[in-house]
C-alpha positions in Angstrom: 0.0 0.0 0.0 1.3 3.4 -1.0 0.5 6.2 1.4 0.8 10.3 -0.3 2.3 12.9 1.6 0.6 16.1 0.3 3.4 18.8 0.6 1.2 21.5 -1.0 -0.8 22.3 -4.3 2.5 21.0 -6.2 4.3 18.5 -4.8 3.3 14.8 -2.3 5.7 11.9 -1.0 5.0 8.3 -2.0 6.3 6.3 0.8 8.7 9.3 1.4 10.0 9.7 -1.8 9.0 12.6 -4.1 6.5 11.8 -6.7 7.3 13.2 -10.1 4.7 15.7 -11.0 5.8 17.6 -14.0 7.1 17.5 -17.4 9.0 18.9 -19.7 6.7 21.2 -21.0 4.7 21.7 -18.3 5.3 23.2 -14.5 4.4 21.3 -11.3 0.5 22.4 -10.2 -2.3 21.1 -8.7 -3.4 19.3 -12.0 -0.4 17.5 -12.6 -0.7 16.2 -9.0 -3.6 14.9 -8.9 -2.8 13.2 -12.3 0.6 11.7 -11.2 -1.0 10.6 -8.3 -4.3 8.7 -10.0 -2.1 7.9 -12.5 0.2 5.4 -10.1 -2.6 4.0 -8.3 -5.3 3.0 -11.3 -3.4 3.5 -14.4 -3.2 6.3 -17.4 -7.4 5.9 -18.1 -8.1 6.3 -15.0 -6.0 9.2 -14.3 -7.2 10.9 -17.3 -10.9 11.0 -16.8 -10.9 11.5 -13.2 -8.0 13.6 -12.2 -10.4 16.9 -13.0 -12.4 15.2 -9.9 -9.6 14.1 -7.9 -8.4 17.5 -7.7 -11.4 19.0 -6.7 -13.2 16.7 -4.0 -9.8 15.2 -2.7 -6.6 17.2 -3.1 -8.4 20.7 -2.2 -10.1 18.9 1.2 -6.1 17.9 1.7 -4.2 20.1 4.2 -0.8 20.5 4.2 1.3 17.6 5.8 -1.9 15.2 5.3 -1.6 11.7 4.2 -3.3 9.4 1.9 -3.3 5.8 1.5 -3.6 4.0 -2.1 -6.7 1.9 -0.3 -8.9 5.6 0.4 -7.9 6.1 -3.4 -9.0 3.3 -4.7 -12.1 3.5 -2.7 -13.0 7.1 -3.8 -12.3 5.7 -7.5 -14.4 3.2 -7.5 -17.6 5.5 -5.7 -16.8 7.7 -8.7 -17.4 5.1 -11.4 -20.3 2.9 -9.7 -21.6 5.4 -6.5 -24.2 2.8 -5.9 -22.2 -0.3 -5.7 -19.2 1.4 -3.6 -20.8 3.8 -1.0 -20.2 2.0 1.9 -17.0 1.6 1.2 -16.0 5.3 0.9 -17.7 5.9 3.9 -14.5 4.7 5.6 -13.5 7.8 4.1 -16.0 9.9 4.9 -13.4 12.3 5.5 -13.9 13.4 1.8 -17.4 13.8 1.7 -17.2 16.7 4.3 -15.9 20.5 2.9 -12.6 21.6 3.4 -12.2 23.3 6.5 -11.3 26.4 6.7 -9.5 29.4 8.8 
């Protein structure tokens, strides 16, 4: 199991190691994040049709310093492609379903 370090909008450790976010052509951001990170846990497909969503209901509810195990993202993966079948499972991670907190 792979647990993310999120060290910002930019950059996250997999198991402690950094996770190569950008390319040649384009800079380390919050996009590139959230597609390097889908991308390693459920493949290119995967990373590509959800990392719009991945961004937006996981990475922005992620504070600084917070971690992330491969299991809570394969579990919010899953509720995003079947939300009937999977919701009892995510609700192990019903950390994400709440807003960001703020201030």
């Amino acid at each position: 199991m792979n647990k993310y370090r999120i060290l910002g909008s930019e950059a996250a450790l997999v198991n402690g190691e950094p996770l190569p976010v950008g390319g040649l052509e384009q800079p380390e951001n919050v996009n590139r994040l959230a597609f390097a990170i889908l991308n390693k846990e459920v493949g290119f497909d995967g990373a590509m049709r959800y990392s719009g969503g991945f961004r937006a209901g996981i990475l922005t509810r992620c504070p600084q310093g917070n971690e992330i195990s491969s299991d809570e993202i394969q579990e919010w993966y899953n509720f995003v492609r079947d939300p009937s079948k999977d919701l009892p499972g995510l609700l192990r991670t019903r950390r994400f379903l709440n807003p960001p907190v703020t201030g």
